[in-house]
C-alpha positions as CSV (number, residue, x, y, z in Angstrom):
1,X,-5.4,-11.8,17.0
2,X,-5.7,-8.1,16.2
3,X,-5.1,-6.0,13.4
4,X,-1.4,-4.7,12.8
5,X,0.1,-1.7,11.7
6,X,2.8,-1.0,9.0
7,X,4.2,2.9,8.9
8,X,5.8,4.3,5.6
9,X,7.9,7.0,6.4
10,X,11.0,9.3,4.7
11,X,12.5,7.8,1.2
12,X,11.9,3.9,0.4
13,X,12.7,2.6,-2.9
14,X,14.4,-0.4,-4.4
15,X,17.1,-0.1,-1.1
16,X,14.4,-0.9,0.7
17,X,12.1,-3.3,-0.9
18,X,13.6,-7.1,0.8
19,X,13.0,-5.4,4.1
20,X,9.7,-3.9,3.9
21,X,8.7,-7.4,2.0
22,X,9.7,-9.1,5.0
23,X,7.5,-6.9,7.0
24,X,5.2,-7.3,5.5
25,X,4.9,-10.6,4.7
26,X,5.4,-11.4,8.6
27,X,1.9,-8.9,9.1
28,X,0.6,-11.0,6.8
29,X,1.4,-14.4,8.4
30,X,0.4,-13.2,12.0
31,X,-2.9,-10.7,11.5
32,X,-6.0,-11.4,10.0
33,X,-5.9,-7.6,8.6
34,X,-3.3,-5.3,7.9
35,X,-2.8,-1.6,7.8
36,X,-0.3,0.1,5.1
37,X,0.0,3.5,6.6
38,X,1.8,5.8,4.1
39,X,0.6,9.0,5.2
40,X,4.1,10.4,6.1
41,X,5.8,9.1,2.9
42,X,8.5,11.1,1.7
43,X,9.6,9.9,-1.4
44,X,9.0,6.1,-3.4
45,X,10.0,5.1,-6.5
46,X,8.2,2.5,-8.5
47,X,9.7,-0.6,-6.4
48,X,7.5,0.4,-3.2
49,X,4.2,0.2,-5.5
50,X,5.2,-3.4,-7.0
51,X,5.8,-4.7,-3.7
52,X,2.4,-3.0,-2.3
53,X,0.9,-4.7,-5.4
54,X,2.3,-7.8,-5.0
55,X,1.7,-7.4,-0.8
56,X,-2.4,-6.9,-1.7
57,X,-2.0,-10.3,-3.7
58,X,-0.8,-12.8,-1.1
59,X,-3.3,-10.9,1.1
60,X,-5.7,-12.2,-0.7
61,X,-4.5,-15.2,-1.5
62,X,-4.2,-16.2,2.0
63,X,-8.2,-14.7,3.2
64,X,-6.3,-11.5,4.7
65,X,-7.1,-7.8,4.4
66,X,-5.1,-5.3,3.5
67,X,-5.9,-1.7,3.3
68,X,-3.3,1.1,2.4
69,X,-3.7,4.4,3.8
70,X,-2.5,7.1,2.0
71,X,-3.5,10.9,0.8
72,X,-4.5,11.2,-2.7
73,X,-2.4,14.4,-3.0
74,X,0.8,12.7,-1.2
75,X,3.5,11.3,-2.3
76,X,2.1,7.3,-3.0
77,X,-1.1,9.2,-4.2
78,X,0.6,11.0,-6.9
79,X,3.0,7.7,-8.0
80,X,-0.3,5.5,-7.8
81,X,-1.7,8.7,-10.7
82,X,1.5,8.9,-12.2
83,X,2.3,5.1,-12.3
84,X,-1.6,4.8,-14.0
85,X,-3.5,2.5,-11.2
86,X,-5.5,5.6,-10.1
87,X,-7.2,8.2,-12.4
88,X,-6.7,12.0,-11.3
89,X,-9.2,11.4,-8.4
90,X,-8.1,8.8,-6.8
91,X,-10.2,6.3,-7.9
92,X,-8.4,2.8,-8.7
93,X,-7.7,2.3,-12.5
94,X,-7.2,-1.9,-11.7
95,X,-8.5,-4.3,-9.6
96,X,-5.1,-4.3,-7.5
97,X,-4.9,-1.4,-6.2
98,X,-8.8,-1.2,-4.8
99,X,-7.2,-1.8,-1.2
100,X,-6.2,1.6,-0.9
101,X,-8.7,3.3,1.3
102,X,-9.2,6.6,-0.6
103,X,-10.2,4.6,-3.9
104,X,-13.1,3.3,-2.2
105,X,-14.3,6.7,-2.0
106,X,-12.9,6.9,1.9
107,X,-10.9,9.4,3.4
108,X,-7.5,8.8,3.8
């Protein structure tokens, strides 16, 4: 099976949170690895980052991988600062959140 891709894109928040779980949970369920792409995010509110949260915790608990993409300066960047799971550099703050591929100290 390959890897599988999930895009981020314009405004999510609470609206959209049973969809995007369902997404991602079926990513889950078929790939061995997925990709959180959120490079062209809009706008989130705190919602998107529980479910990503909760996302990176059934990935786990089921032996998949999950890695979120995202700029430090974007949109999910600054609510990951702001929401205090990152410090200022973009460095994860909590265990949780070390999926994101910039925290690892990897480009984005």
């Amino acid at each position: 099976m390959h890897d599988s891709h999930v895009t981020l894109s314009g405004s999510l928040g609470l609206k959209d949170a049973t969809r995007l779980r369902a997404e991602l949970q079926s990513a889950l369920e078929t790939h061995p690895a997925v990709t959180i792409d959120a490079s062209n995010l809009g706008d989130a509110d705190i919602s998107i980052v529980q479910l990503l949260v909760a996302a990176q915790k059934a990935a786990v608990a089921s032996d998949r991988t999950l890695t979120l993409k995202a700029d430090k300066d974007g949109v999910l960047g600054k609510l990951l600062v702001k929401s205090g799971l990152l410090d200022a550099a973009g460095r994860a703050l909590v265990p949780e959140i070390e999926f994101w591929a910039s925290a690892q100290g990897k480009a984005a």
